[in-house]
Jmol script that loads the backbone (N, CA, C; Angstrom):
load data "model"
ATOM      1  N   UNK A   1      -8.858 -40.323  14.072  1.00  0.00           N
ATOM      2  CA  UNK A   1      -9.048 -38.932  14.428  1.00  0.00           C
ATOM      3  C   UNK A   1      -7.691 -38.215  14.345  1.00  0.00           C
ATOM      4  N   UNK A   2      -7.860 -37.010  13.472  1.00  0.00           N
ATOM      5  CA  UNK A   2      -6.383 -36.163  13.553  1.00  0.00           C
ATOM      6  C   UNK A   2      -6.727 -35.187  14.634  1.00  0.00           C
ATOM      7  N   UNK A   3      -5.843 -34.990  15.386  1.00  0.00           N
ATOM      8  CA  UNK A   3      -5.335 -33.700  16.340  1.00  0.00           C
ATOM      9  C   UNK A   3      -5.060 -32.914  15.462  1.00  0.00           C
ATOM     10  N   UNK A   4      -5.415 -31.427  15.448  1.00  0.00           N
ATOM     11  CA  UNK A   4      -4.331 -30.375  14.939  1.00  0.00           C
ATOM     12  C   UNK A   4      -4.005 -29.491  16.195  1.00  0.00           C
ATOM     13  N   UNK A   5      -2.816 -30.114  15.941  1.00  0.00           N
ATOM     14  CA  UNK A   5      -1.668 -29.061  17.299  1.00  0.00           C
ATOM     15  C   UNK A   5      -0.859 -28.109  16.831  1.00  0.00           C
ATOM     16  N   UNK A   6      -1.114 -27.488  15.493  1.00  0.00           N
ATOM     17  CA  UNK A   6      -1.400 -26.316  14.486  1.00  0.00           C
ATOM     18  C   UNK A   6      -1.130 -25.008  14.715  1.00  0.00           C
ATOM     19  N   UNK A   7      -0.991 -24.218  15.162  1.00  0.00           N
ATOM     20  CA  UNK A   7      -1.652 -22.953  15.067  1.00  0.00           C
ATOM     21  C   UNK A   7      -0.628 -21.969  13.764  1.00  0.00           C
ATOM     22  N   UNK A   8      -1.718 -20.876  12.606  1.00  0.00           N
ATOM     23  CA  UNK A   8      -1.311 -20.628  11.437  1.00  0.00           C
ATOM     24  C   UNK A   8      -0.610 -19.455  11.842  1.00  0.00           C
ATOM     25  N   UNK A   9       0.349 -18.614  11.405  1.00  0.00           N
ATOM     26  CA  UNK A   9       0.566 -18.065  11.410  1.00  0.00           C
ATOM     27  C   UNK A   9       1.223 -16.986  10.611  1.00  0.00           C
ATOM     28  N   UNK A  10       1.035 -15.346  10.059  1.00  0.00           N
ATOM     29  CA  UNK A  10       1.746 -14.891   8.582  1.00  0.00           C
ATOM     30  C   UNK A  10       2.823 -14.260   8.972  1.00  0.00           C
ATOM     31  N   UNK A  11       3.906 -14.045   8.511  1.00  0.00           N
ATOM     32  CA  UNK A  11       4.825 -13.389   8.562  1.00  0.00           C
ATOM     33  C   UNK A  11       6.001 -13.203   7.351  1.00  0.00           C
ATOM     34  N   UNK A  12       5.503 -11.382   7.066  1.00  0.00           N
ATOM     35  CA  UNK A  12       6.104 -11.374   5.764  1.00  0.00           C
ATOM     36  C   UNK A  12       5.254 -11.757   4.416  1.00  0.00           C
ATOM     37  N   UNK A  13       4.292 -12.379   4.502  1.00  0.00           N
ATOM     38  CA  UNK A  13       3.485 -12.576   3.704  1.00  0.00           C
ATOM     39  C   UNK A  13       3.079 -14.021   3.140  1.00  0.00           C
ATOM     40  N   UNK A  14       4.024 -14.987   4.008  1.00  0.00           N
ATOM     41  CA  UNK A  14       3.812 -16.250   3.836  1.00  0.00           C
ATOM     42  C   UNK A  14       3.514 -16.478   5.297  1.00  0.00           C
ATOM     43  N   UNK A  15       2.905 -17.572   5.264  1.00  0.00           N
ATOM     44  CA  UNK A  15       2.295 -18.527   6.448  1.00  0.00           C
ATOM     45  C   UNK A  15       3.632 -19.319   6.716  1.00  0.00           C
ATOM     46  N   UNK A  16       3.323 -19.794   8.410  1.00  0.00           N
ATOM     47  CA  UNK A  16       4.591 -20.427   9.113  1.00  0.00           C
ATOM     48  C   UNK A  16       3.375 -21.386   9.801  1.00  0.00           C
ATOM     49  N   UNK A  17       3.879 -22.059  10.123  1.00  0.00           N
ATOM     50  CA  UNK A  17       2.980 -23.057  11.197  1.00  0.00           C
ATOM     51  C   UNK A  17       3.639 -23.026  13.020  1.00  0.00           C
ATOM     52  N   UNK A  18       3.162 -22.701  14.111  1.00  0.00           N
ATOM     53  CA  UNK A  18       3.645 -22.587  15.142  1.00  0.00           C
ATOM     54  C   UNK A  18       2.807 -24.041  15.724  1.00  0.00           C
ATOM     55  N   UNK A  19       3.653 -24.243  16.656  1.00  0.00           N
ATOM     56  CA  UNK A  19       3.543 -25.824  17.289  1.00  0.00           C
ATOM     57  C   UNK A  19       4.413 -25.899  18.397  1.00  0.00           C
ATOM     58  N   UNK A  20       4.070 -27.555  19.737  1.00  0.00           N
ATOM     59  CA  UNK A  20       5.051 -27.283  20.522  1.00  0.00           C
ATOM     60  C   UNK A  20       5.494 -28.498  20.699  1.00  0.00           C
ATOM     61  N   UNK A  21       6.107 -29.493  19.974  1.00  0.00           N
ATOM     62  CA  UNK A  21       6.407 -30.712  20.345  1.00  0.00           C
ATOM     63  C   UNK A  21       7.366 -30.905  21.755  1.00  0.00           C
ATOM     64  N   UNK A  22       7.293 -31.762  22.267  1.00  0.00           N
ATOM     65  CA  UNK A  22       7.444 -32.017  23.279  1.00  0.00           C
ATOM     66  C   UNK A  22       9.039 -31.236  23.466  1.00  0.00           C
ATOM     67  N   UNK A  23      10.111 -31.565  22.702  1.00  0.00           N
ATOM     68  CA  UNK A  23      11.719 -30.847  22.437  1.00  0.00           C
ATOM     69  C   UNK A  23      11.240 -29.667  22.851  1.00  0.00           C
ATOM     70  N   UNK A  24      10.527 -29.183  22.198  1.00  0.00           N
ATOM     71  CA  UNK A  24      10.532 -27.569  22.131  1.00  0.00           C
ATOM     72  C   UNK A  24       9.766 -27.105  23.440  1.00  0.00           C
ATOM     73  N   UNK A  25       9.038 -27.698  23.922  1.00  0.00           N
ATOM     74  CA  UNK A  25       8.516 -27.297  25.402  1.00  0.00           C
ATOM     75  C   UNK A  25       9.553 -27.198  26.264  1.00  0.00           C
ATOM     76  N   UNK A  26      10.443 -28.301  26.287  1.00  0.00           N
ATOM     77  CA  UNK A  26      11.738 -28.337  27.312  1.00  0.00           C
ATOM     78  C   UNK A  26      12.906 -27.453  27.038  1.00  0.00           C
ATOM     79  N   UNK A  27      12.961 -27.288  25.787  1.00  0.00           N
ATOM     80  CA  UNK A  27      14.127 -26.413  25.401  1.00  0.00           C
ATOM     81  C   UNK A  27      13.832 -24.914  25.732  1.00  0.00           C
ATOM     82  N   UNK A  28      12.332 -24.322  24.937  1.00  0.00           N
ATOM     83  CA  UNK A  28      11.961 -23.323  25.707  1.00  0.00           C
ATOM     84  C   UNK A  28      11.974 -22.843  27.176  1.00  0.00           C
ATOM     85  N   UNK A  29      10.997 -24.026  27.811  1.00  0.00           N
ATOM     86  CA  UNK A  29      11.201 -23.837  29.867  1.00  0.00           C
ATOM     87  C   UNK A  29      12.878 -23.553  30.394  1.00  0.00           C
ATOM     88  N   UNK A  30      13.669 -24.405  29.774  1.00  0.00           N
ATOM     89  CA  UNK A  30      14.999 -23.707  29.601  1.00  0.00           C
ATOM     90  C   UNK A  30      15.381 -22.640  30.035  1.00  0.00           C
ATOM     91  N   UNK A  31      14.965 -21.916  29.164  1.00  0.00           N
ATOM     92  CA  UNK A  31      15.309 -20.530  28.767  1.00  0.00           C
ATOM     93  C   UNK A  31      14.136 -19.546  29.380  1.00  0.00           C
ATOM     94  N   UNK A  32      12.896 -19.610  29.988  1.00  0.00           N
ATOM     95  CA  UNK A  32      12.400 -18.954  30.150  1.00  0.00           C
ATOM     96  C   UNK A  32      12.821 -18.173  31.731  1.00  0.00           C
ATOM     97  N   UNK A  33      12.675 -17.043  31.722  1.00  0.00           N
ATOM     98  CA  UNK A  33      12.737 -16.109  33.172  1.00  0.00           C
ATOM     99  C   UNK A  33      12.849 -16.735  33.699  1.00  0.00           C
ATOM    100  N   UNK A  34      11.270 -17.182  34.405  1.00  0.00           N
ATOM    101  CA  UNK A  34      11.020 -18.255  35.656  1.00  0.00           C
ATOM    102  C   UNK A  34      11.281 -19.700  35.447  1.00  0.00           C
ATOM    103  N   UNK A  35      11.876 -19.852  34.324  1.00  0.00           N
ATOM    104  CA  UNK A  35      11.882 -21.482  34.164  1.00  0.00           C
ATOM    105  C   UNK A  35      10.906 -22.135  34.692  1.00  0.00           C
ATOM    106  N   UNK A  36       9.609 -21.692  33.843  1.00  0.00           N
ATOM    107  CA  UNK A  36       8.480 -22.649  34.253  1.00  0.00           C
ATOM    108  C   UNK A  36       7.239 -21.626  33.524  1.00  0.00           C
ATOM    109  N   UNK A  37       6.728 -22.590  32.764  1.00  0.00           N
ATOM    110  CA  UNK A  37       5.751 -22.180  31.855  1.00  0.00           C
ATOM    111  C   UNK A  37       4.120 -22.443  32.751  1.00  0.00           C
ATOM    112  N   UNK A  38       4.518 -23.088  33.908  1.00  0.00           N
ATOM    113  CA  UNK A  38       3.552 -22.971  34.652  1.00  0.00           C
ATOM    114  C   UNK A  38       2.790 -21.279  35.317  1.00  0.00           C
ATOM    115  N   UNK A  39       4.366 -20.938  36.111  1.00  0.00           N
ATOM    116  CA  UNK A  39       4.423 -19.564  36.365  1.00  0.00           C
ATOM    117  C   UNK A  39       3.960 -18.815  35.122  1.00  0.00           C
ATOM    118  N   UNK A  40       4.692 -18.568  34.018  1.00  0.00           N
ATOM    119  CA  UNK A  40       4.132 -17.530  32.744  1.00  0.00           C
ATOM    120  C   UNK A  40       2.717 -17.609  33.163  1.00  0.00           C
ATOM    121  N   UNK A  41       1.845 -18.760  32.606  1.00  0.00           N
ATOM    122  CA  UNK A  41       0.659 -18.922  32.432  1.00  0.00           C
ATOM    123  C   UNK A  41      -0.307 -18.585  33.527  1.00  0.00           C
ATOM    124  N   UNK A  42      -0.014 -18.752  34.740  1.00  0.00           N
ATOM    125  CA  UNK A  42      -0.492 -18.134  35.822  1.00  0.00           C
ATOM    126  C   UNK A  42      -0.485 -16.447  35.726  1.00  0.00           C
ATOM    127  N   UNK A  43       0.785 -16.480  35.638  1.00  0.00           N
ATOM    128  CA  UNK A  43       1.188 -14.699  36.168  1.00  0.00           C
ATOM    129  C   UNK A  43       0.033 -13.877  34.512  1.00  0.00           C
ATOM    130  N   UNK A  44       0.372 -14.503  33.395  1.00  0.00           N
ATOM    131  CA  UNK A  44      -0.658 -13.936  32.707  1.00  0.00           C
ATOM    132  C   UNK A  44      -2.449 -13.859  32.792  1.00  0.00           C
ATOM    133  N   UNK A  45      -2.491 -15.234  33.431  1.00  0.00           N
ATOM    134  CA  UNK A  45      -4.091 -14.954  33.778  1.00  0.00           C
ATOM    135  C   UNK A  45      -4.310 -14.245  34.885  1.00  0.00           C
ATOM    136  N   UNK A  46      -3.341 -13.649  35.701  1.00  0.00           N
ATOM    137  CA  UNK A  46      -3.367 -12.585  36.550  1.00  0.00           C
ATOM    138  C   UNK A  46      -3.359 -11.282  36.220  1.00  0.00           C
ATOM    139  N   UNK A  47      -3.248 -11.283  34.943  1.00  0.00           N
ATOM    140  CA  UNK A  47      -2.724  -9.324  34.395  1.00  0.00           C
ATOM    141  C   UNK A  47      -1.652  -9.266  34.608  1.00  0.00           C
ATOM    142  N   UNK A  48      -0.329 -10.302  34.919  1.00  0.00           N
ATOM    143  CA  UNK A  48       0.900  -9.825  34.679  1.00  0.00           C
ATOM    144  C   UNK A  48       1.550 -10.248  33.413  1.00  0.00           C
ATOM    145  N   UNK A  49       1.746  -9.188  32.950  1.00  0.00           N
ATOM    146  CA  UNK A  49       2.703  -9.108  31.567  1.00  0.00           C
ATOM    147  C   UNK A  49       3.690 -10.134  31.825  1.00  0.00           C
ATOM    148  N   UNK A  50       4.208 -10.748  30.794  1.00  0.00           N
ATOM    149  CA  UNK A  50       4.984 -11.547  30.145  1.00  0.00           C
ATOM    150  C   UNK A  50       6.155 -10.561  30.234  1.00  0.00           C
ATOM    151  N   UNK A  51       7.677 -10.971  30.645  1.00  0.00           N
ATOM    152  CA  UNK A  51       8.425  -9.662  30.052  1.00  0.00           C
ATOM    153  C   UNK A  51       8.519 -10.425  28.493  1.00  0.00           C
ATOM    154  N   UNK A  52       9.879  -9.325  27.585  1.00  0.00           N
ATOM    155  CA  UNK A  52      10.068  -9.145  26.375  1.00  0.00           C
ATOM    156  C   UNK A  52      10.790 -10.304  26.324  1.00  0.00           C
ATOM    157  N   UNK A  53      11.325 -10.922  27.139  1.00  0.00           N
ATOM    158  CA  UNK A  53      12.828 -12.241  26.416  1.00  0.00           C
ATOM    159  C   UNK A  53      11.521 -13.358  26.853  1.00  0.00           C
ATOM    160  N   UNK A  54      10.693 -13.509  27.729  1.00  0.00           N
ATOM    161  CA  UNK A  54       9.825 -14.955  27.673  1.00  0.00           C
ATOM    162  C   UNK A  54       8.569 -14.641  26.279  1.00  0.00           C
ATOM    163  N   UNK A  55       8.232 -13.685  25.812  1.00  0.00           N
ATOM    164  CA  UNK A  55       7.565 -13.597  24.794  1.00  0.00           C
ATOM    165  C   UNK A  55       8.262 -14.520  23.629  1.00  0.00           C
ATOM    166  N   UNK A  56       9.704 -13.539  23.580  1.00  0.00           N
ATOM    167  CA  UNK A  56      10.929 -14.176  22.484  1.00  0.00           C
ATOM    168  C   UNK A  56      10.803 -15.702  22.659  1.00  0.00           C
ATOM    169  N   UNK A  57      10.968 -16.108  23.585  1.00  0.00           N
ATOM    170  CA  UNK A  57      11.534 -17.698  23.950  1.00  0.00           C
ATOM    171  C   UNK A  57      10.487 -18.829  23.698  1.00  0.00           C
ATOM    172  N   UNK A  58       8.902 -18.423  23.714  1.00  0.00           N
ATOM    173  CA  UNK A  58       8.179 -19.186  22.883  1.00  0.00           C
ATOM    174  C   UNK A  58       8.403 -18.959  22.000  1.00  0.00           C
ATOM    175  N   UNK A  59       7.819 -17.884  21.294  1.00  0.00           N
ATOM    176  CA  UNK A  59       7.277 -17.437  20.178  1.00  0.00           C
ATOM    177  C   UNK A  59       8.293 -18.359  19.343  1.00  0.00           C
ATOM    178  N   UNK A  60       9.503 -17.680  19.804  1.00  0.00           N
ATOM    179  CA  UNK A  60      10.487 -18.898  18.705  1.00  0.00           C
ATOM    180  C   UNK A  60      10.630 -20.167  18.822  1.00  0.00           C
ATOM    181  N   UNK A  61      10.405 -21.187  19.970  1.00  0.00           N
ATOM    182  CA  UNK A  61      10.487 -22.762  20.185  1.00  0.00           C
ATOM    183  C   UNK A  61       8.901 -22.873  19.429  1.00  0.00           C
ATOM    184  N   UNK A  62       8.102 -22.045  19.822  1.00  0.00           N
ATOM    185  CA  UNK A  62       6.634 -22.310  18.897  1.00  0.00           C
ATOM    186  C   UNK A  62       6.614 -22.065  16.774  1.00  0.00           C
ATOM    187  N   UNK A  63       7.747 -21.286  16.961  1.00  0.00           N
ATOM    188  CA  UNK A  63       7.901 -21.000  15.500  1.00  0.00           C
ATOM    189  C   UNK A  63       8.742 -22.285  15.184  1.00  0.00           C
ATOM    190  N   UNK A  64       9.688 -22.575  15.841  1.00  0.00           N
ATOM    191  CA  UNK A  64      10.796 -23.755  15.365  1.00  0.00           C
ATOM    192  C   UNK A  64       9.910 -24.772  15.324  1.00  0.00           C
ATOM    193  N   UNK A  65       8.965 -25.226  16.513  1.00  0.00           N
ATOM    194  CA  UNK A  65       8.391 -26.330  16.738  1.00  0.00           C
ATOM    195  C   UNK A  65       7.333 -26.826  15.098  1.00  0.00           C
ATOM    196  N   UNK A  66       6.900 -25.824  14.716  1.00  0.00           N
ATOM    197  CA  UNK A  66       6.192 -26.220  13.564  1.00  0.00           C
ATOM    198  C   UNK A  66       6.706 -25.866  12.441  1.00  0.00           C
ATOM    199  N   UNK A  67       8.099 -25.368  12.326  1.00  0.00           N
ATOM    200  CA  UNK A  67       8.899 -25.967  11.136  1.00  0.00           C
ATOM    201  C   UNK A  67      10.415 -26.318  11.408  1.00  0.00           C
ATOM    202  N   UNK A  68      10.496 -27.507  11.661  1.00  0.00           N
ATOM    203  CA  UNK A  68      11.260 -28.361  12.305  1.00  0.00           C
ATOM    204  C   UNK A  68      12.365 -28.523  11.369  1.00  0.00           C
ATOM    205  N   UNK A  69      12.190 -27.556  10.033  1.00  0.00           N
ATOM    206  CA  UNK A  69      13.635 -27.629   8.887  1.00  0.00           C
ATOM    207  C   UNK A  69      13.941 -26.183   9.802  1.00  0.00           C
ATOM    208  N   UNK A  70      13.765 -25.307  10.536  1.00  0.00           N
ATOM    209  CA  UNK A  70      13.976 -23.616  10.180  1.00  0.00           C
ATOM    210  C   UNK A  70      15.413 -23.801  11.327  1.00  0.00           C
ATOM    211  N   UNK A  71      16.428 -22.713  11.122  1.00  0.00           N
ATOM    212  CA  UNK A  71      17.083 -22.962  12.017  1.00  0.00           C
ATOM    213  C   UNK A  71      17.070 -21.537  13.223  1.00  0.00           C
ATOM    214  N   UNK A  72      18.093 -21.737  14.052  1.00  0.00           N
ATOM    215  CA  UNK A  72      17.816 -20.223  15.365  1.00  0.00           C
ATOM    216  C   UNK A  72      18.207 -19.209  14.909  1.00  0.00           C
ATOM    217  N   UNK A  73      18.671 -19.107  13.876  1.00  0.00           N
ATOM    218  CA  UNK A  73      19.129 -18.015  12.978  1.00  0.00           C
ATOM    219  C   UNK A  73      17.922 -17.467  12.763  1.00  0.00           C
ATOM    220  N   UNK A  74      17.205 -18.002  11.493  1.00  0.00           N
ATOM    221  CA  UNK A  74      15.829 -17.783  10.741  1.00  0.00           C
ATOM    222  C   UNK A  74      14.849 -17.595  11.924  1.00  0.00           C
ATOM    223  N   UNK A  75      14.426 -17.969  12.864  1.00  0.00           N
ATOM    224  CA  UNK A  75      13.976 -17.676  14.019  1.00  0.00           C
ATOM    225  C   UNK A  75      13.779 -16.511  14.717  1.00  0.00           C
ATOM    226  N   UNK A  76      14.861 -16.268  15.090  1.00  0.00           N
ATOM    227  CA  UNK A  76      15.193 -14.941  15.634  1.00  0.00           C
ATOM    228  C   UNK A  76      14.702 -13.623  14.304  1.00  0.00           C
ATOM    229  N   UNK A  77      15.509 -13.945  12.988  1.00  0.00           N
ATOM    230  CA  UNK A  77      14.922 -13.208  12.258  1.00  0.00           C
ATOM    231  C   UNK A  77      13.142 -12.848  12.068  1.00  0.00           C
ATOM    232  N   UNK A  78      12.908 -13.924  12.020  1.00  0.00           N
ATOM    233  CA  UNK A  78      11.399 -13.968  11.610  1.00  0.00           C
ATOM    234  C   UNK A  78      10.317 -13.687  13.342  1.00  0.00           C
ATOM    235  N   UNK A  79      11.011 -13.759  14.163  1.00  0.00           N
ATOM    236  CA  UNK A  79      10.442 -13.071  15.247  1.00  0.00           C
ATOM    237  C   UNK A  79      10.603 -11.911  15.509  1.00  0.00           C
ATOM    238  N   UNK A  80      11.473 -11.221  14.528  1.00  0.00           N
ATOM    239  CA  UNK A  80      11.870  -9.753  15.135  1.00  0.00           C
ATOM    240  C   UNK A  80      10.951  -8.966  13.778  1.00  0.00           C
ATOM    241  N   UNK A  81      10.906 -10.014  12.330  1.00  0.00           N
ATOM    242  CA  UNK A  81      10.150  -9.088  11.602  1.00  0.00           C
ATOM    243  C   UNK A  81       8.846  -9.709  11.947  1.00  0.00           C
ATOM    244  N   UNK A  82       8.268 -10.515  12.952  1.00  0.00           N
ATOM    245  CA  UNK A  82       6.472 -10.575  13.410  1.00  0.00           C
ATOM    246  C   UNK A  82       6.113  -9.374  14.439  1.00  0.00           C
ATOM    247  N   UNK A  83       7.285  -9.378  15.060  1.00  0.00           N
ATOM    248  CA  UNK A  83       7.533  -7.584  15.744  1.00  0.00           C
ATOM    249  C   UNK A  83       7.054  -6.445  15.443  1.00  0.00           C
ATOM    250  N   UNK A  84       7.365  -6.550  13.907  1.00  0.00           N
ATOM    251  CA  UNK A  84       6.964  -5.126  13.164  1.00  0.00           C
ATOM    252  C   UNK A  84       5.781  -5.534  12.530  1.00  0.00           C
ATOM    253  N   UNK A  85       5.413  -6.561  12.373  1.00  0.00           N
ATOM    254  CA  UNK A  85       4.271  -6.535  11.424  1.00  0.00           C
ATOM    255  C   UNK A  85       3.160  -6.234  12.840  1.00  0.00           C
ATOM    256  N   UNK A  86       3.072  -6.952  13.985  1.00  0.00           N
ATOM    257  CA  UNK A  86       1.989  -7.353  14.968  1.00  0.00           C
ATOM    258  C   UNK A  86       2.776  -6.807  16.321  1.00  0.00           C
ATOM    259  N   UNK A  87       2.535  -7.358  17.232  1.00  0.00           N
ATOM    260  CA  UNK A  87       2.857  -6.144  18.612  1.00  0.00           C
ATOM    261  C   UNK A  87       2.901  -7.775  19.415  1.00  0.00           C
ATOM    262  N   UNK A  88       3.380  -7.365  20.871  1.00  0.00           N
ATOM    263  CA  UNK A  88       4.073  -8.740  21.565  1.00  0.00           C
ATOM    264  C   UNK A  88       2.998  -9.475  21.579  1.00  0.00           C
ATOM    265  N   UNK A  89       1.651  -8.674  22.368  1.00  0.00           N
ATOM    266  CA  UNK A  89       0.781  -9.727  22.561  1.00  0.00           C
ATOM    267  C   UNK A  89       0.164 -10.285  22.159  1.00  0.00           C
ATOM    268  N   UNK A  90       0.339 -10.077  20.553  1.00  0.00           N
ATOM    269  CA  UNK A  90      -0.234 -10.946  19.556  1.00  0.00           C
ATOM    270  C   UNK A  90       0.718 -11.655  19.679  1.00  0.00           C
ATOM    271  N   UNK A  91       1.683 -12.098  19.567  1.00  0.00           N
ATOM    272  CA  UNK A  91       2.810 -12.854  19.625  1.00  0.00           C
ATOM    273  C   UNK A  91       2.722 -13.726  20.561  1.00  0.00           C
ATOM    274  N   UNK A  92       2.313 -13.475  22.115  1.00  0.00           N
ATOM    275  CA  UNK A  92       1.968 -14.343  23.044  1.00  0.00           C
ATOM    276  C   UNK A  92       0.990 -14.788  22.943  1.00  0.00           C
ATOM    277  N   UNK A  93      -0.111 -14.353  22.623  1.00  0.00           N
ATOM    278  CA  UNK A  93      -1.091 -15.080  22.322  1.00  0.00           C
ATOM    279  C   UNK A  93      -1.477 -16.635  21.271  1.00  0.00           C
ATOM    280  N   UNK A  94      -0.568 -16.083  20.544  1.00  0.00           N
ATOM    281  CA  UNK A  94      -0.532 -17.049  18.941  1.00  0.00           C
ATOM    282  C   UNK A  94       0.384 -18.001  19.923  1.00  0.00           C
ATOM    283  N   UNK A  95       1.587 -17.974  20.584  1.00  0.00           N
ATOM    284  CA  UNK A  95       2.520 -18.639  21.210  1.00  0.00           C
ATOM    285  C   UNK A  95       1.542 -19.840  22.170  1.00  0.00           C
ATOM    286  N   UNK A  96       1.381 -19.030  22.989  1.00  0.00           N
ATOM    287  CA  UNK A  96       0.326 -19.854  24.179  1.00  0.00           C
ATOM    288  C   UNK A  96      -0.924 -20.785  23.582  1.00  0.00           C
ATOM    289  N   UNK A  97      -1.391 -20.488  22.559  1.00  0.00           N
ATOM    290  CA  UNK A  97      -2.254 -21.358  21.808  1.00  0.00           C
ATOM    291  C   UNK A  97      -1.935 -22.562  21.235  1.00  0.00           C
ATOM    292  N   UNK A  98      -0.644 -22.817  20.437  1.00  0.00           N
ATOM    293  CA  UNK A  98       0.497 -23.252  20.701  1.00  0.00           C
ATOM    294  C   UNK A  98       0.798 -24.770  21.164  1.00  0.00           C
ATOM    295  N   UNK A  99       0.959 -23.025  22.735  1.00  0.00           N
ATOM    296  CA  UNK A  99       1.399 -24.746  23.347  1.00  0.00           C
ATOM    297  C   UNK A  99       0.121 -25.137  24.078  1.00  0.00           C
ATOM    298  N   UNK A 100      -0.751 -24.211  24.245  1.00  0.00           N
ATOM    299  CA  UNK A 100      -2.398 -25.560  24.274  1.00  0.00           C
ATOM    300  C   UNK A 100      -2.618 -26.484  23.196  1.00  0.00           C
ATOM    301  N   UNK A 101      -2.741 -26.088  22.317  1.00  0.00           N
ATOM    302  CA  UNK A 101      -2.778 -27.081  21.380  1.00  0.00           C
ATOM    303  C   UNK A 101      -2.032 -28.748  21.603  1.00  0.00           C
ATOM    304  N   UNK A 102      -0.721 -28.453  22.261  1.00  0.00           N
ATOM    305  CA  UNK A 102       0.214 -29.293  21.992  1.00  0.00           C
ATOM    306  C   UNK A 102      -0.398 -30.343  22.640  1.00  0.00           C
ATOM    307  N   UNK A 103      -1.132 -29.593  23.554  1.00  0.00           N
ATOM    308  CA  UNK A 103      -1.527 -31.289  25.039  1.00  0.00           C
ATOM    309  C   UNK A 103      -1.329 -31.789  26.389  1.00  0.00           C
ATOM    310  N   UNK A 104       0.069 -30.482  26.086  1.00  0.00           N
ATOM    311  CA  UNK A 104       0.877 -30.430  27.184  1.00  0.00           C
ATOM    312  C   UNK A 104       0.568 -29.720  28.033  1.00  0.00           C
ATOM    313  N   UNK A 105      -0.115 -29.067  28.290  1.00  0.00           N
ATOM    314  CA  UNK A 105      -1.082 -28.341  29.402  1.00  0.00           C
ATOM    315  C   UNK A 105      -2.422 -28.424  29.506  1.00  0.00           C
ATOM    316  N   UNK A 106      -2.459 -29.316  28.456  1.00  0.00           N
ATOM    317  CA  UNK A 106      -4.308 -29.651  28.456  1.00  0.00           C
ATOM    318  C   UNK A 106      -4.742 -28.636  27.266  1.00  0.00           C
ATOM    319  N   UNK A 107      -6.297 -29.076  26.962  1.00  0.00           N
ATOM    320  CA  UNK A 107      -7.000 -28.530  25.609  1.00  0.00           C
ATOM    321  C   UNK A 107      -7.995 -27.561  26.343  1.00  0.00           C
ATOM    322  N   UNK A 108      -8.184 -26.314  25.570  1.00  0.00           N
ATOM    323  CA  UNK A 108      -9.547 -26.081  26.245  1.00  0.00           C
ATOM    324  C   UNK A 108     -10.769 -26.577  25.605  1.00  0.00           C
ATOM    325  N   UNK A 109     -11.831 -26.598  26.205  1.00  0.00           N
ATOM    326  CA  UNK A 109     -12.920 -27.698  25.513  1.00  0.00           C
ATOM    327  C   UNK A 109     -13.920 -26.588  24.620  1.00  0.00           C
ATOM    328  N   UNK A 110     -14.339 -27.031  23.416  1.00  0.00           N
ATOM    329  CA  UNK A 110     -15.477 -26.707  22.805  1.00  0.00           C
ATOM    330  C   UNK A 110     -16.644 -26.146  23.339  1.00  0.00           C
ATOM    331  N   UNK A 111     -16.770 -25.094  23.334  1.00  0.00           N
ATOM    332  CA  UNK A 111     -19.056 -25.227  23.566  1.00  0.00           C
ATOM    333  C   UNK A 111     -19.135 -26.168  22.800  1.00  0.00           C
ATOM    334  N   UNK A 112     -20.240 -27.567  23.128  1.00  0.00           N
ATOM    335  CA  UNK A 112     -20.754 -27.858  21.780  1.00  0.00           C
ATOM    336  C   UNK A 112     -21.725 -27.267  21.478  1.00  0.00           C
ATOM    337  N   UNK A 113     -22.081 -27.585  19.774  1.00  0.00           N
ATOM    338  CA  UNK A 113     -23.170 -26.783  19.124  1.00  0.00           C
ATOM    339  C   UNK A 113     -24.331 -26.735  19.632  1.00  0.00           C
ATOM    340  N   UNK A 114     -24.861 -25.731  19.554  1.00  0.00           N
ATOM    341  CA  UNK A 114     -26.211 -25.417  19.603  1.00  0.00           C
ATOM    342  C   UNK A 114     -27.090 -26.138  18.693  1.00  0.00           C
ATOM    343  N   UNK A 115     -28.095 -26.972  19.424  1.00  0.00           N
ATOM    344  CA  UNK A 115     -29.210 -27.800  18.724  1.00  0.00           C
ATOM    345  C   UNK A 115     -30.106 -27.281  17.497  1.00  0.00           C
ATOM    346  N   UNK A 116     -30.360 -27.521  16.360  1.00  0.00           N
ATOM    347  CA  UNK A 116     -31.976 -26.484  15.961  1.00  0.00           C
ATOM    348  C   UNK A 116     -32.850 -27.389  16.103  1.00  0.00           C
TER     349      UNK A 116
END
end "model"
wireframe off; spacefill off
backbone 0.3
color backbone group
């Protein structure tokens, strides 16, 4: 069985792959506001906004995480032109999927299919 811990993403007109391997979860929590991706994820299923530098701080360990050649240079670039193409909370959103995907906070589960 393959996992895809995947998520696609365009920017500029080519596809990037966002991901959160385990490095990039820790390096991100790092850097985030609250230092703790627990808090983010809470305070967002509350209606509290994300500020602008914890949006940044996935979005890019989730952009690095799934291309593991790109460096913080190219990063930063390519998060500031997903900026202009899409708006933050597309950005958090694609981010946070992410890092569900990864495992590391758990999967959300399937409906399964409907019978005929």
């Amino acid at each position: 069985m393959v996992l895809d811990k995947y998520v696609d993403f365009e920017i500029g007109g080519k596809k990037y792959k966002l991901c959160y391997p385990l490095k990039y979860v820790w390096e991100a929590e790092r850097q985030l506001m609250d230092r703790n991706f627990m808090v983010l994820i809470s305070n967002a299923a509350q209606s509290i906004p994300p500020g602008m530098g914890d949006i940044y701080v996935i979005f890019k360990y989730a952009l690095m995480g799934g291309n593991p050649q790109m460096s913080e240079d190219t990063a930063d670039e390519l998060f500031l032109k997903a900026l202009e193409e899409q708006n933050m909370i597309v950005l958090f959103r694609k981010a946070l999927e992410a890092l569900e995907k990864s495992g590391i906070m758990g999967q959300r589960k399937k409906a399964p299919a409907a019978e005929a």
